[in-house]
N, C-alpha and C positions, 0 to 999 in steps of 0.2 A: 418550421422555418418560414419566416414573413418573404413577402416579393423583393426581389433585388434585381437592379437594373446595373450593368457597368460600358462603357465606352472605353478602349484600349486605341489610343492617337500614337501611329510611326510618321514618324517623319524623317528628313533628312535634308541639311547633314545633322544636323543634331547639336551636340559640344555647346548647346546653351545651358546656363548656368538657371536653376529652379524661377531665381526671382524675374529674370529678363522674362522668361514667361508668362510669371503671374503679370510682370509690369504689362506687357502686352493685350492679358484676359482684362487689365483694370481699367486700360485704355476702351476696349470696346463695351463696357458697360458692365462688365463685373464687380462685384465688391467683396472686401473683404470680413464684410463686417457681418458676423451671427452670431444674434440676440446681443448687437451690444457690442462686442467683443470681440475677437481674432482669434478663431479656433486653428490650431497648427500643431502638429510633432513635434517632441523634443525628445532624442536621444532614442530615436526608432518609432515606427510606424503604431506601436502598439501604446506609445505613453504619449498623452495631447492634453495640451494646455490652453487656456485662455486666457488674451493679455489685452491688454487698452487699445482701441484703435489707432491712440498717437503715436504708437510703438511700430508702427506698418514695417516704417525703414529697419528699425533693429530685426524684429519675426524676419522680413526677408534676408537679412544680413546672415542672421541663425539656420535659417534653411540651407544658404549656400554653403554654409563651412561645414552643416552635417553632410550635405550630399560632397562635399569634398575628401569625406572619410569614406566614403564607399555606401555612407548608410540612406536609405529610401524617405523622402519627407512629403508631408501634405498639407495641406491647407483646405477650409470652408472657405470655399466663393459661393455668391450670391447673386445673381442677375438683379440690377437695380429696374425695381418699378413691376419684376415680377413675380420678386418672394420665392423665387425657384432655384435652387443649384446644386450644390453635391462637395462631395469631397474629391481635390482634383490630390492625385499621387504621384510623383515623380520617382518612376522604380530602375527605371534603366537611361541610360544617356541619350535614347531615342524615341521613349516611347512617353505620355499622359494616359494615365487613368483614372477617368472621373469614375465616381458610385453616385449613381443621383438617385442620391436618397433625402434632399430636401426639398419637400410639397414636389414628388418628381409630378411630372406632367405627364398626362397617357392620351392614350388615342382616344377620341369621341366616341368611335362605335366599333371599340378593338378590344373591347373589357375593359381588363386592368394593366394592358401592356403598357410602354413608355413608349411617347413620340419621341424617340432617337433624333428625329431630321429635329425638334427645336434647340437639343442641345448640340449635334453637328452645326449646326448653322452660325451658332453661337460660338463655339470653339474654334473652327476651323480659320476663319480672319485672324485671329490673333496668333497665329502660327504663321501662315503665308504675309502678313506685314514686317515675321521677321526673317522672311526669305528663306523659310523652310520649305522643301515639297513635300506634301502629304503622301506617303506612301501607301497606306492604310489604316481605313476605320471598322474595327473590331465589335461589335456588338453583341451583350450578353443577356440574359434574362430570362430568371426564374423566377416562373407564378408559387 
């Protein structure tokens, strides 16, 4: 089994719909675009597709009416300018769970772990802009 890194975000109150999120991560410098494309779930966590970046509005349109069935959706964001991001997951009405498993970023002289605090940092604004309070940040990682 390869290194996996993941971030689990609670927040509250919650009751935001997948895209007001993403809209908010794309606001502070996120993007949605990898290699090209809009990598995202359709019809459960386990089947992902890839569509045109001019599609942004539709993909987010699609996320919200699956998580309107009950079912878990994701998206590839991208930090613009650092080629770094993950897959962010919307599993429950309160909580984000990125997996940064794109170019994830590690400590200088920590090995192979992940600097958590650059994707905290990055995460965390676009939650409190939409007047969430962060309740807690969950941190995971296996070498």
């Amino acid at each position: 089994m390869g290194h996996s890194a993941s971030l689990d975000v609670s927040y509250h109150p919650g009751n935001l719909y997948p895209s007001t999120i993403i809209r908010a991560l794309l606001s502070q410098g996120w993007r949605a675009n990898d290699h090209g494309g809009i990598s995202h779930t359709r019809a459960g966590v386990d089947n992902w597709e890839s569509s045109p970046l001019e599609r942004l509005d539709e993909v987010l349109e699609a996320l919200d009416e699956e998580w309107d069935t009950g079912e878990p959706v994701a998206i590839t964001l991208v930090m613009e300018g650092a080629d770094t991001g993950g897959i962010f997951m919307f599993l429950h009405e309160n909580t984000l769970s990125v997996i940064a498993n794109y170019n994830r970023r590690t400590l200088a002289r920590a090995g192979n772990f992940t600097d958590m605090s650059w994707y905290i940092e990055r995460i965390l604004p676009a939650l409190i802009s939409l007047h969430q309070e962060v309740e807690s940040v969950m941190a995971r990682e296996h070498a």
